[in-house]
N, C-alpha and C positions, 0 to 999 in steps of 0.2 A: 745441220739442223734444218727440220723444213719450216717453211713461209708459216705455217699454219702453227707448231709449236713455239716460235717465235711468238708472235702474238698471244698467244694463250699464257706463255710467261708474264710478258709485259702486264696484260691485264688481271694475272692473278697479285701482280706485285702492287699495281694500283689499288687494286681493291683492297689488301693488305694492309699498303699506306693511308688507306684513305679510313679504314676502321680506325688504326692505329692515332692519326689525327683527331680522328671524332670522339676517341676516346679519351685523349689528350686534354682538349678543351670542352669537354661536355662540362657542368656546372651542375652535378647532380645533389641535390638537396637531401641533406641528413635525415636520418627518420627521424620524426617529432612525439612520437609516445612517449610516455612515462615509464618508468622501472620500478616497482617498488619491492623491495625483498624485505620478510623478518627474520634476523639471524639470531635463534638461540641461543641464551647467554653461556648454557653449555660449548659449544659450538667457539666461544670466541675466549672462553677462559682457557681453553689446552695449551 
């Protein structure tokens, strides 16, 4: 393997790891809207 593809592994492995981490411990916050559905009482009698 050459000098060059060497490296370019190494660096795509990092960048891989290093998504992989940041996705790991990102703290991403739940969506905060409201839902509200009306369910037919057809619908919930079957």
């Amino acid at each position: 393997m050459s000098t060059t593809a060497k490296i370019l592994g190494v660096l795509i492995l990092l960048i891989v790891g290093g998504a992989v981490a940041f996705l790991a411990t990102w703290d991403m916050p739940p969506p905060s809207k409201k839902v509200e559905k009306v369910i037919p009482n057809d619908k919930v009698l079957r």
